[in-house]
ZAKOLPA-833086 format. One line per field, with one value per residue (C-alpha): residue number from 1; x, y, z; residue in one letter. Coordinates in nm, 2 decimals, always signed. Layout:
N
nr c(NUM,...)
px c(X,...)
py c(Y,...)
pz c(Z,...)
rest c(A,...)
END
This chain:
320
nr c(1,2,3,4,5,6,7,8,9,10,11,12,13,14,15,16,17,18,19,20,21,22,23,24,25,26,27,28,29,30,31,32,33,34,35,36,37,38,39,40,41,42,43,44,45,46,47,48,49,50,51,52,53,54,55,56,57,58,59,60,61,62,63,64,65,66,67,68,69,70,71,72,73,74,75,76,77,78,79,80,81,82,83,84,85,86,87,88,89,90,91,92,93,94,95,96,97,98,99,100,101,102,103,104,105,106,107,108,109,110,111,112,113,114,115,116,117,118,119,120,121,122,123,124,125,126,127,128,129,130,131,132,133,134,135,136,137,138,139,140,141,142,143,144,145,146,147,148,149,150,151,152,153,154,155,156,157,158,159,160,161,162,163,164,165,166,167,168,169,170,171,172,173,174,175,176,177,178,179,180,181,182,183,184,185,186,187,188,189,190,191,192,193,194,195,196,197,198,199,200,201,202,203,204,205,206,207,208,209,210,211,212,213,214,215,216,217,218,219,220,221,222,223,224,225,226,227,228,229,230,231,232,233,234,235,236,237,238,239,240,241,242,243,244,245,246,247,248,249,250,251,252,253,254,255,256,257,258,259,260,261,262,263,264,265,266,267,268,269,270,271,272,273,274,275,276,277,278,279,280,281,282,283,284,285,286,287,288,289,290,291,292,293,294,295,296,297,298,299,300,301,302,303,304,305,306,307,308,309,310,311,312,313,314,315,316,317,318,319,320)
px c(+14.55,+14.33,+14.02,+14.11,+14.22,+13.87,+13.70,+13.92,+13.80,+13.43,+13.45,+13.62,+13.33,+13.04,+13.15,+13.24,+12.89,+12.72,+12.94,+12.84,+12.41,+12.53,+12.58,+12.29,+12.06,+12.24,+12.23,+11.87,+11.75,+11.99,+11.81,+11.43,+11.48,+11.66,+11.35,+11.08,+11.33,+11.27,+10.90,+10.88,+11.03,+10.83,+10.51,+10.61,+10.44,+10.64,+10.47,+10.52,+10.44,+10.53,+10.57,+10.53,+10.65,+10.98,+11.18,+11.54,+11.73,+12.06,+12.40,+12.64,+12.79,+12.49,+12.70,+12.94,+12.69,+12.32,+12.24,+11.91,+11.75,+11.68,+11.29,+11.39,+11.11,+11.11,+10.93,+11.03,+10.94,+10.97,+10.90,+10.94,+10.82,+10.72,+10.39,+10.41,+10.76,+10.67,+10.35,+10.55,+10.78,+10.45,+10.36,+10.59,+10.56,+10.76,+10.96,+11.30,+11.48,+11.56,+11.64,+12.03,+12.22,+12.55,+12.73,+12.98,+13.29,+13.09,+13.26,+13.07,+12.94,+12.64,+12.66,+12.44,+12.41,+12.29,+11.98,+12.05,+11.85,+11.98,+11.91,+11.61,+11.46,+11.62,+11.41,+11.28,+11.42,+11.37,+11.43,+11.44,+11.36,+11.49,+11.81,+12.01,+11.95,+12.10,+12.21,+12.34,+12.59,+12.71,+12.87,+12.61,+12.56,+12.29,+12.16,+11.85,+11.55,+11.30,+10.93,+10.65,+10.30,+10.13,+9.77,+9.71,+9.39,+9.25,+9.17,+8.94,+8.61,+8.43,+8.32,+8.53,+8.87,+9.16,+9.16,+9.53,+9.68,+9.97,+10.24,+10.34,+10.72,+10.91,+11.26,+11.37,+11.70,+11.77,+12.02,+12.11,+12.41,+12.59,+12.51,+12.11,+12.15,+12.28,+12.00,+11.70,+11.53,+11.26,+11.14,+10.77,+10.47,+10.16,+9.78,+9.75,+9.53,+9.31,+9.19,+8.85,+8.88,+8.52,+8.58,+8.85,+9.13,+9.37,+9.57,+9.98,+10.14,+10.49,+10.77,+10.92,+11.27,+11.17,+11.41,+11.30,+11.06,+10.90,+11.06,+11.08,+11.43,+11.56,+11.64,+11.57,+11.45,+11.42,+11.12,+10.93,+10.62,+10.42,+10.04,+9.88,+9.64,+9.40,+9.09,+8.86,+8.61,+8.30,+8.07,+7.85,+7.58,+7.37,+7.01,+6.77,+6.63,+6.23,+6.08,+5.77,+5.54,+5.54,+5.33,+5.06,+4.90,+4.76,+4.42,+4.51,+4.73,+4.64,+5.02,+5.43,+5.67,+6.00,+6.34,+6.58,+6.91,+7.11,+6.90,+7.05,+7.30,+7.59,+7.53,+7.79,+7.82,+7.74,+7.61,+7.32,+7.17,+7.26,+7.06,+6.76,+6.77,+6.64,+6.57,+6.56,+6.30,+6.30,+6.08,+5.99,+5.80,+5.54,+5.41,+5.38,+5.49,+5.32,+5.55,+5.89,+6.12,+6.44,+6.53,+6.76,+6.73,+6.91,+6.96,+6.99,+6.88,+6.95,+7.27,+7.43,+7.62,+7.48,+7.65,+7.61,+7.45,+7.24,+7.07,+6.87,+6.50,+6.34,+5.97,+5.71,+5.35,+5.09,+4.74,+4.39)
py c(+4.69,+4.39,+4.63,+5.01,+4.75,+4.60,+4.97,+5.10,+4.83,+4.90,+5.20,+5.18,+4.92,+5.12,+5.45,+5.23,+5.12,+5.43,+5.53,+5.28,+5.39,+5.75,+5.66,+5.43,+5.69,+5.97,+5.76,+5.64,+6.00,+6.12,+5.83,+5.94,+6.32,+6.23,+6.04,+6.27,+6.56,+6.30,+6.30,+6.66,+6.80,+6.50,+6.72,+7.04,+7.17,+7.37,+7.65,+7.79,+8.06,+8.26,+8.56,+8.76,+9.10,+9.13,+9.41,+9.33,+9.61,+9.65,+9.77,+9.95,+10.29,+10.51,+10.80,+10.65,+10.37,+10.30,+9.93,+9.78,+9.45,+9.34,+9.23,+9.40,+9.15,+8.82,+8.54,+8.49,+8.11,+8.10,+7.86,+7.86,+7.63,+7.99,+8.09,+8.44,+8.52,+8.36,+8.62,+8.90,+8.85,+8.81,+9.22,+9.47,+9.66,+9.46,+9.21,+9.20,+9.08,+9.23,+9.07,+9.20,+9.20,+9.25,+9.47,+9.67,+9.55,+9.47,+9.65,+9.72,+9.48,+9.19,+8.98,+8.73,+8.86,+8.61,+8.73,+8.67,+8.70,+8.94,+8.98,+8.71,+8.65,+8.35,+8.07,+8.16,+8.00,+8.14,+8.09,+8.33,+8.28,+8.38,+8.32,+8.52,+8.78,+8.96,+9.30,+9.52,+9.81,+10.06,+10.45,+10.70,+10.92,+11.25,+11.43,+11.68,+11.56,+11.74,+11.62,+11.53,+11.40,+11.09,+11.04,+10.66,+10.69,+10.39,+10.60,+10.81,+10.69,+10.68,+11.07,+11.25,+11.40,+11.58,+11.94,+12.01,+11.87,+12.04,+11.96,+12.23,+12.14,+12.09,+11.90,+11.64,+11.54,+11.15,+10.98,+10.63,+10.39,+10.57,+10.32,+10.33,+10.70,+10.66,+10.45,+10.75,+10.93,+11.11,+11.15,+11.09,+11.20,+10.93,+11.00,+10.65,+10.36,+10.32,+10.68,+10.70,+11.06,+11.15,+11.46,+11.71,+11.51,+11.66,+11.46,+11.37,+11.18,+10.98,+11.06,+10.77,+10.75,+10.56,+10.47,+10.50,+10.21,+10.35,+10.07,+10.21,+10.23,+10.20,+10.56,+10.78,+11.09,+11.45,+11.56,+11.22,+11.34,+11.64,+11.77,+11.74,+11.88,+11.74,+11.93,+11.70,+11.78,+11.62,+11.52,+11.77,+11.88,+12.19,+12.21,+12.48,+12.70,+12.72,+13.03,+12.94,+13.18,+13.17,+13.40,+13.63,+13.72,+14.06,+13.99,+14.31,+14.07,+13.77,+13.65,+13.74,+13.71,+13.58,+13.74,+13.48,+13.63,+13.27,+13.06,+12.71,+12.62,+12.40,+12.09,+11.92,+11.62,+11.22,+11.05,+10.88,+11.26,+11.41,+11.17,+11.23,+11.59,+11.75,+12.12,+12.27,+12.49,+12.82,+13.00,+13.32,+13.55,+13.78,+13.93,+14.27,+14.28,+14.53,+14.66,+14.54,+14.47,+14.25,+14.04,+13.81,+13.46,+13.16,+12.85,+12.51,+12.13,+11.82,+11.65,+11.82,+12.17,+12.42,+12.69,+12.99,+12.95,+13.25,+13.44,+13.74,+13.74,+14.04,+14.01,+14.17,+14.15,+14.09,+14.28,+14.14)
pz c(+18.54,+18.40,+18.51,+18.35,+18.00,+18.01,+18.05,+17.83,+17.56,+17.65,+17.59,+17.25,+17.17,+17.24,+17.03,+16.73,+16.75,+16.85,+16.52,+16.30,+16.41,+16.31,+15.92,+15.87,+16.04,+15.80,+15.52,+15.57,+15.62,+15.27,+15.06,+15.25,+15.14,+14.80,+14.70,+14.80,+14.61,+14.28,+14.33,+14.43,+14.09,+13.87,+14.01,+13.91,+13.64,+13.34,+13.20,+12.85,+12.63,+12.28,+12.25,+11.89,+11.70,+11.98,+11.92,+11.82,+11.91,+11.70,+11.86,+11.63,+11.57,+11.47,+11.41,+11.12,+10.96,+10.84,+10.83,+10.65,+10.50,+10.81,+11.02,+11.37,+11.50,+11.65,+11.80,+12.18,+12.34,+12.73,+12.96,+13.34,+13.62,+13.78,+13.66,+13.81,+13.67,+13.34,+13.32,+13.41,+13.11,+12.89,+12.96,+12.75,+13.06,+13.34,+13.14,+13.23,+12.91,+12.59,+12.20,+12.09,+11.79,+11.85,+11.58,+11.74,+11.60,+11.24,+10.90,+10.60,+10.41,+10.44,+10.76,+10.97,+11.30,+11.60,+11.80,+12.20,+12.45,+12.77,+13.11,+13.12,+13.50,+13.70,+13.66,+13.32,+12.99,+12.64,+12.23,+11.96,+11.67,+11.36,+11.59,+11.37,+11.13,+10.78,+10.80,+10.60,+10.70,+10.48,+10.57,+10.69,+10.40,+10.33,+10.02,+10.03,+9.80,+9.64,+9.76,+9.48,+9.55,+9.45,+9.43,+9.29,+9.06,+9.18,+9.53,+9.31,+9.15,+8.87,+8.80,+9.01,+8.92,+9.08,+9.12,+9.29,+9.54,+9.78,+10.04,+10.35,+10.27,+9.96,+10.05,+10.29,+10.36,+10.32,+10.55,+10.42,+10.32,+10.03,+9.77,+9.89,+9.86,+9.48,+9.38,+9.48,+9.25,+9.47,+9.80,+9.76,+10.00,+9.89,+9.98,+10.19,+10.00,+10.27,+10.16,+9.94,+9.73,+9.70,+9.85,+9.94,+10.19,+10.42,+10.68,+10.76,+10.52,+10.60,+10.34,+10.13,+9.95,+9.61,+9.31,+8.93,+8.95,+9.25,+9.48,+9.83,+9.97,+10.33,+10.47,+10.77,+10.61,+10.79,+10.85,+10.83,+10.70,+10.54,+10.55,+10.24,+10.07,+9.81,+9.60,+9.43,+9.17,+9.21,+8.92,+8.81,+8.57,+8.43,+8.51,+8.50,+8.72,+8.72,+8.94,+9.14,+9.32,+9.69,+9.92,+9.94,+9.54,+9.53,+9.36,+9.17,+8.95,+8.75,+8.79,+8.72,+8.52,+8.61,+8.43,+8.61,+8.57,+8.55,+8.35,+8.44,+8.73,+8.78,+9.03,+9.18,+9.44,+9.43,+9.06,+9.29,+9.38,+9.05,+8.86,+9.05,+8.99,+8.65,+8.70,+9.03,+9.21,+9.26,+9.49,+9.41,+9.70,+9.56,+9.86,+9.89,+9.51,+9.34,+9.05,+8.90,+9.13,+9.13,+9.42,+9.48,+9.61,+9.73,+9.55,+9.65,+9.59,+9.84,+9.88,+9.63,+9.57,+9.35,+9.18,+9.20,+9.52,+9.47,+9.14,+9.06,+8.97,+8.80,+8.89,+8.70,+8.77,+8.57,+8.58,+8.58)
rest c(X,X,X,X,X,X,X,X,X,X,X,X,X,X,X,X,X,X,X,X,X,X,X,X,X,X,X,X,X,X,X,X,X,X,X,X,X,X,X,X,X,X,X,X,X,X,X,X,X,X,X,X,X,X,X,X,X,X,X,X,X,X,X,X,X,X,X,X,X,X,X,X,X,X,X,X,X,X,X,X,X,X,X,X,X,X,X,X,X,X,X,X,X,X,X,X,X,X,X,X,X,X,X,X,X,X,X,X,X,X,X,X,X,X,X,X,X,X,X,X,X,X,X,X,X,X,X,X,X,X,X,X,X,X,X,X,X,X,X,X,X,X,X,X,X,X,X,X,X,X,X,X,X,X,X,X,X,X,X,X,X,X,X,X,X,X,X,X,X,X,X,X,X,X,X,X,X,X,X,X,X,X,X,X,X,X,X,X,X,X,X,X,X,X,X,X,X,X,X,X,X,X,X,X,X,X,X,X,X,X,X,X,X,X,X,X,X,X,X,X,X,X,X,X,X,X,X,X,X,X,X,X,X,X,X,X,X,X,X,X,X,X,X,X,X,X,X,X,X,X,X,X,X,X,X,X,X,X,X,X,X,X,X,X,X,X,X,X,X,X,X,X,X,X,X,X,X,X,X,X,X,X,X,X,X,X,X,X,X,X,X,X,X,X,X,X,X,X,X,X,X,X,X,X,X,X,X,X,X,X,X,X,X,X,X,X,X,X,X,X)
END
């Protein structure tokens, strides 16, 4: 019995202590990978970058309201220790999140709205800013327009002038808040200012809802824009017309006489080439001319338009 007690307490000794080597060994190797864990994320690097002109895309009921007053833009800061998911985000293309204002429960009326961000990558971590925004949303309302043109003078210089000017469409139908709707006077297609009128101008031309002072108003207007139209009159002058003999002379004759049916003609085009030009020369052939005869023959100067383009000469030579 004294035996089997004394193996029995061995036993009991040596798993206590093979116990007790157990823990420090799995505390020792917790404390070993804990510290190189510290150092491990004290290396990473964070990476960081801001994003401008984000969309912020507005949810409400499109059908019943118009809301304006608003920038739909924002500026997007993300950072990330990923590099490669943080460049990914960067591209308009293959970023995963998008900027929402939520305002589907909203009534009428002026509200601040916050700006979240939605469905940004794992890993990646983002501000907007502004991080909310003021919107306005009034009942959906319509009303057809008529369409007038504007031309702003200043597009036109010195010397030139408006002839006409004309649109392929003559109303547009506004779609606005009601009270926006109340405040518009015209719908208004404008030549655009980046547009120099020194000549005739066609091109597309976006529609604009504009109150009494001209103040552009908030609307979605049907169709958005118009092709226009615009005649310019260039500066002109009258100079005249001086026939000059070209060709073969019949020695028969000692010269002509020239009957030029238009006696002066009407230049047009840029002040710089009009002002160089005091009469303009008119070549008259004489060969084979060997009694009266009338012909008729072009007219035209450099850089400039000359009307009429072509006159009649009565030539009449002269014996020796």
């Amino acid at each position: 019995m004294r035996q089997i007690k004394n193996f029995s307490y061995s036993k009991t000794f040596y798993i206590l202590v093979s116990l007790l080597f157990a823990l420090i060994l799995f505390f020792n190797a917790n404390s070993i990978q804990l510290k190189n864990s510290g150092k491990s994320t004290q290396n990473m690097q964070t990476y960081s970058v801001t994003l401008q002109d984000v969309p912020i895309q507005v949810k409400y009921d499109s059908d019943k309201y118009f809301i304006s007053g608003f920038d739909n833009l924002a500026t997007v800061y993300l950072s990330s220790y990923n590099q490669v998911r943080l460049d990914a985000e960067k591209s308009k293309d293959t970023r995963s999140f998008t900027l929402i204002a939520d305002l589907s429960n909203a009534k009428e009326g002026t509200m601040d709205v916050p700006v979240r961000i939605q469905e940004l990558a794992s890993g990646v971590n983002g501000q907007v800013d502004p991080s909310s925004i003021t919107i306005t949303i009034e009942k959906k309302s319509s009303k057809t327009f008529p369409i007038t043109t504007r031309v702003d003078e200043k597009l036109i210089p010195d010397g030139y002038k408006l002839s006409s000017v004309s649109i392929d469409k003559d109303k547009a139908t506004i779609i606005s808040g009601a009270d926006i709707i109340s405040k518009i006077d015209h719908v208004q297609a404008s030549v655009p200012s980046d547009v120099i009128l020194d000549d005739n101008y066609k091109g597309k031309v976006t529609l604009q809802a504009v109150d009494k002072a001209g103040k552009i108003l908030p609307a979605t207007i049907k169709p958005e824009s118009v092709n226009i139209d615009v005649k310019i009159k260039k500066p002109e002058k009258e100079v005249p017309l001086v026939g000059k003999i070209t060709g073969e002379v019949d020695g028969k004759f000692s010269g002509f006489n020239f009957d030029i049916e238009t006696k002066n003609v009407t230049i047009s085009g840029d002040p710089t080439y009009l002002n160089a030009i005091s009469q303009i020369s008119l070549p008259v052939d004489v060969t084979d001319v060997t009694k009266e005869k009338t012909i008729e023959i072009p007219v035209s100067a450099d850089n400039v338009l000359v009307e009429p383009s072509v006159v009649k000469v009565k030539v009449t030579p002269i014996k020796k």
